[in-house]
C-alpha positions in Angstrom: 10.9 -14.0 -16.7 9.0 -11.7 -18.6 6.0 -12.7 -21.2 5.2 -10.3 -23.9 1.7 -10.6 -25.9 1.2 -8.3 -28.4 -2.2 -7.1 -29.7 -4.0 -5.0 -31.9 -7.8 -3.7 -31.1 -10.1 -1.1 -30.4 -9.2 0.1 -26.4 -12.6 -1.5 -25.4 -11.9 -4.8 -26.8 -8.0 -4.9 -25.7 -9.0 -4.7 -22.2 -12.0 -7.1 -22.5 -9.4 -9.8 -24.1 -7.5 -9.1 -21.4 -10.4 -10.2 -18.6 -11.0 -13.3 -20.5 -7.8 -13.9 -20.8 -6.7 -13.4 -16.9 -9.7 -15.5 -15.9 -8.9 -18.5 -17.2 -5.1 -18.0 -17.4 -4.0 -19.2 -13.4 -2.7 -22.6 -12.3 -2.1 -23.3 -9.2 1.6 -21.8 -8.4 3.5 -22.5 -5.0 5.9 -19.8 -5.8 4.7 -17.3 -3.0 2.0 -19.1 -0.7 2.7 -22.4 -0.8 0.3 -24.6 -1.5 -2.1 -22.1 -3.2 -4.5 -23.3 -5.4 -6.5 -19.7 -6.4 -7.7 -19.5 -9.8 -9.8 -17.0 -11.4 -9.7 -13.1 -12.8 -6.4 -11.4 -12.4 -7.0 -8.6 -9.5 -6.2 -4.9 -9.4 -3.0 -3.7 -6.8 -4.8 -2.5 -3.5 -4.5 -1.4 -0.4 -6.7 -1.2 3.2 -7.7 2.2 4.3 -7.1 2.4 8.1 -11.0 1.6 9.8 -12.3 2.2 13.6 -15.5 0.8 13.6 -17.8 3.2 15.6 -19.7 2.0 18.7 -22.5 3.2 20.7 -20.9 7.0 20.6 -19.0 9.2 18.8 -15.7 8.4 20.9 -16.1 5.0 21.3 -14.9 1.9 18.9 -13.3 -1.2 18.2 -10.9 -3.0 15.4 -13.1 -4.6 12.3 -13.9 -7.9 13.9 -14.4 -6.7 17.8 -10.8 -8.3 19.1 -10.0 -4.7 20.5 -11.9 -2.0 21.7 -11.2 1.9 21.6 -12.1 5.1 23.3 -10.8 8.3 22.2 -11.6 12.4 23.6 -10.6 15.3 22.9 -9.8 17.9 25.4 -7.9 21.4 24.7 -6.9 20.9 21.5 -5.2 16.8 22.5 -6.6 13.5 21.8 -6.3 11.0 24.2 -6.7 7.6 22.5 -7.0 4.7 24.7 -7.2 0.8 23.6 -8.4 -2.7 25.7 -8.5 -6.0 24.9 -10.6 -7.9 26.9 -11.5 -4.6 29.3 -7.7 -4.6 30.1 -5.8 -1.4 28.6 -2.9 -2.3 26.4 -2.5 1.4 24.8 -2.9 4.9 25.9 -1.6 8.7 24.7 -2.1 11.8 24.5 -1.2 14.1 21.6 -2.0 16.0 18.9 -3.0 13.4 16.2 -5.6 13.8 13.3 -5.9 10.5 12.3 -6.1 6.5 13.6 -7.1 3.5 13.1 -6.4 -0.7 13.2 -4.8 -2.8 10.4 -6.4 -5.0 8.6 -5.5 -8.1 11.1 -6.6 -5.9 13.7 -2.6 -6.4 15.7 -1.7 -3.3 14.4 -2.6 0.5 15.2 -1.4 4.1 13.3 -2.0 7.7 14.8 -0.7 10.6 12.8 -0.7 14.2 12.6 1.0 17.5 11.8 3.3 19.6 14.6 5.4 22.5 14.2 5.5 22.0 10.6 6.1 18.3 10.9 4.2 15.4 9.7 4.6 12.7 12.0 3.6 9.0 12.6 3.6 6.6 15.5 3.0 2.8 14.8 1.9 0.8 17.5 2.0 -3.1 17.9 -0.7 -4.3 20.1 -0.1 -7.8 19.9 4.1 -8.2 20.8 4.2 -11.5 21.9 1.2 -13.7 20.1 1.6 -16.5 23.3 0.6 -13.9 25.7 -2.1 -11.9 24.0 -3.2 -8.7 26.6 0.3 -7.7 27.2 1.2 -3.7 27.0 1.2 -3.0 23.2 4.8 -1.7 22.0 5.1 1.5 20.1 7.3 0.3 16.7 7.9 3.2 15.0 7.2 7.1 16.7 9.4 9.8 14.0 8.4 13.3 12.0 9.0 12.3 8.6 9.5 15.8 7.0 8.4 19.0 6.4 4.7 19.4 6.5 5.0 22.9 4.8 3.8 22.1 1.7 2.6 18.7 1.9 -0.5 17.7 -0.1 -2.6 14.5 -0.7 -1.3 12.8 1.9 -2.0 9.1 2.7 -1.7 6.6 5.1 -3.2 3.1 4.3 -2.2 -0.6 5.1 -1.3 -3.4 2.7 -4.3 -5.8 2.2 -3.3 -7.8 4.7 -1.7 -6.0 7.0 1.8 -6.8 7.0 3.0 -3.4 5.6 2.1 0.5 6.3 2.2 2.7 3.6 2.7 6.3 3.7 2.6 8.4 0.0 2.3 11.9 0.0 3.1 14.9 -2.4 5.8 17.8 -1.5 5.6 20.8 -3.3 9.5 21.6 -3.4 8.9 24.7 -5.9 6.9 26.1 -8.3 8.0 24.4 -10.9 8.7 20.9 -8.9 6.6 18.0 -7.3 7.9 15.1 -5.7 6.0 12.0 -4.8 7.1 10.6 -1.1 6.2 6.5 -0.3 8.0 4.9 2.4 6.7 1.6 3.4 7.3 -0.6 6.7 7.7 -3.6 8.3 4.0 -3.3 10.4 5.6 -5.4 13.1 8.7 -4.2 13.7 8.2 -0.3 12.2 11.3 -1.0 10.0 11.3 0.7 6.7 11.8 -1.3 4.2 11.2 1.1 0.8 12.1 4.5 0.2 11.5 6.6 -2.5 11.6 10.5 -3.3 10.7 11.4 -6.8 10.1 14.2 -9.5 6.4 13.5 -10.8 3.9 15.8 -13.0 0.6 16.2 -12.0 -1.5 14.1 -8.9 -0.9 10.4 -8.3 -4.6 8.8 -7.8 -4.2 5.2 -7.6 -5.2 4.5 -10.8 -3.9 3.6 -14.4 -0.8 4.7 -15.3 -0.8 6.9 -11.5 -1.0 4.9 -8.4 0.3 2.1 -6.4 -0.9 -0.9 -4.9 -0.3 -4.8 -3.3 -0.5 -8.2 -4.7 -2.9 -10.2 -3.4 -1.2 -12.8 -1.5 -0.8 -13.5 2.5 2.5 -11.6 2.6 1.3 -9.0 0.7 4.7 -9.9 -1.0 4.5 -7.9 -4.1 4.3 -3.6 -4.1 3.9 -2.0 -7.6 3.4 1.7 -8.4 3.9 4.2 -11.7 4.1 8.0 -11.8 3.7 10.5 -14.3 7.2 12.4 -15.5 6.1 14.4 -18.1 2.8 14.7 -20.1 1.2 11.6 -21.1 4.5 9.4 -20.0 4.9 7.7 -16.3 7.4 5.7 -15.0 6.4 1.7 -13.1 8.6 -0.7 -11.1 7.5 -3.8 -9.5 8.9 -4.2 -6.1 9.3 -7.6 -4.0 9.5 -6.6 -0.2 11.0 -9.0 2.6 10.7 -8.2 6.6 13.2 -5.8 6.6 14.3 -4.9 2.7 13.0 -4.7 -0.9 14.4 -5.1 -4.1 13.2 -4.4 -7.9 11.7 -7.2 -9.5 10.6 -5.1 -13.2 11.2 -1.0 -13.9 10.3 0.4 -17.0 11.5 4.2 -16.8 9.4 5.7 -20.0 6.1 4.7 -20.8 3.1 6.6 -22.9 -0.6 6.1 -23.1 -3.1 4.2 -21.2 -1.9 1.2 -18.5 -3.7 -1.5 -16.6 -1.7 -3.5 -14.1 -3.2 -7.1 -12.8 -1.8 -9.6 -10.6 -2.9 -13.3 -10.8 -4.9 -14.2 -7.9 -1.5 -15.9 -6.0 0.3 -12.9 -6.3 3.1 -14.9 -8.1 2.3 -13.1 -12.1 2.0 -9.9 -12.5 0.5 -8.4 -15.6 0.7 -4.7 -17.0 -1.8 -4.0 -20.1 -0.2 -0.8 -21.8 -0.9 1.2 -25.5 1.3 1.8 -28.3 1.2 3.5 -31.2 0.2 0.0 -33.1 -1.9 -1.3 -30.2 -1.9 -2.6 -27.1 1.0 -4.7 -25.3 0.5 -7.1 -22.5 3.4 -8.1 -20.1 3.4 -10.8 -17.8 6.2 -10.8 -15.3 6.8 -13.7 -12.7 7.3 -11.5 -9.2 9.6 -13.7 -7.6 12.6 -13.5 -10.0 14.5 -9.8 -11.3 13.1 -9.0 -15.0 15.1 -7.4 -17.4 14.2 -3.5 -17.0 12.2 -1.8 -20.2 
């Protein structure tokens, strides 16, 4: 179900109609956490950079709320990462990675890194079995995912509450091509469960009418990004994700000008704020049903 508003102000006063208008616009909707009961502004798409919170040295650590600790060194060009809970190791390697860290919920842990032209990722569960927490954590996902030749910008962050690892990256396929790379998983089970390879223009930054984000919810149930295709004109879909698939909920293949995407506090609206020639258009989606594409 899609909701169209259509209005015509200065930029300034579009988007400030807009704020008042998200913050007093949610009802409490069961449609993705049951039972929720949030009201208040409309939130931005986000995601959770990876974290190690640093301890008493330089190569000691520990998740964001203590529940594991973490000691990493480097020795001849390898990083030996080790991981405890409760002084008992669950985790330890040695490799060649340039970057970890600990979901949000703290269960999950990411080390990547670049080797013989390769960017590669391993995903590590630390928590398996939730009745019998200490047991050896269970490597989910260990792959190259491509070419590192001519990889830029690459990121690695989690969704806000950890259920899903994103990876989104630019490949420089030729002088006169760039393609934007997101694949996001299943943080549990290291299951990819969205794909996508794409022409783009310019840098996606995370924001406006570049960039990609979460809904807000517990399940982190919603994933929504846009990219530029040509000079002031990008391209958004609205994706719902499961444990192990996604699906497109609202794709809009041409769009011009300047964007603000919103979802309501439940994760179960979404809301994308664009201009026209005439003004500004406002679009409220429902995320749990397929919308008509635009």
């Amino acid at each position: 179900m899609k909701t169209f508003v259509f209005f015509r102000f200065m930029a300034s006063s579009a988007f400030f109609f807009m704020s008042i208008f998200f913050a007093f616009s949610q009802e409490g909707r069961p449609d993705i956490e049951c039972g929720c009961d949030k009201t208040g502004r409309y939130v931005a798409p986000a995601v959770k950079n990876i974290t190690v919170e640093e301890g008493s040295a330089s190569n000691e650590g520990s998740s964001s709320k203590g529940k594991y600790k973490l000691y990493s060194s480097l020795e001849s060009g390898a990083v030996t990462i080790g991981i405890y809970y409760n002084n008992v190791g669950i985790f330890n390697e040695t490799n060649s990675t340039t970057g970890w860290g600990f979901s949000p919920d703290e269960d999950r842990f990411i080390l990547f890194g670049q080797s013989d032209n390769m960017f590669w990722m391993r995903l590590v569960n630390l928590n398996p079995d939730p009745d019998k927490e200490g047991e050896p954590a269970v490597i989910v996902t260990g792959q190259n995912l491509f070419s590192a030749t001519n990889l830029s910008s690459a990121k690695i962050s989690f969704s806000p509450h950890g259920k899903y690892l994103l990876f989104a990256g630019l490949d420089k396929t030729s002088v006169d091509e760039t393609r934007l790379l997101l694949y996001i998983f299943n943080s549990k089970t290291g299951d990819a469960v969205l794909e996508r390879n794409t022409s783009v223009v310019g840098y996606a930054s995370g924001a406006s009418g570049a960039g990609w984000g979460f809904s807000p919810d517990a399940k982190d149930a919603t994933f929504v990004y846009a990219y530029l295709i040509a000079s002031g004109q990008y391209s958004v879909e609205a994706i719902k994700l499961t444990a192990s698939s996604s699906r497109i909920i609202m794709a809009s293949p041409v769009n011009h000008g300047q964007a603000l995407f919103r979802f309501s506090p439940c994760g179960d609206y979404f809301a994308w704020v664009y201009s026209t020639s005439a003004g500004f258009m406002a679009n409220l989606y429902k995320t749990n049903v397929e919308n008509a594409t635009s």
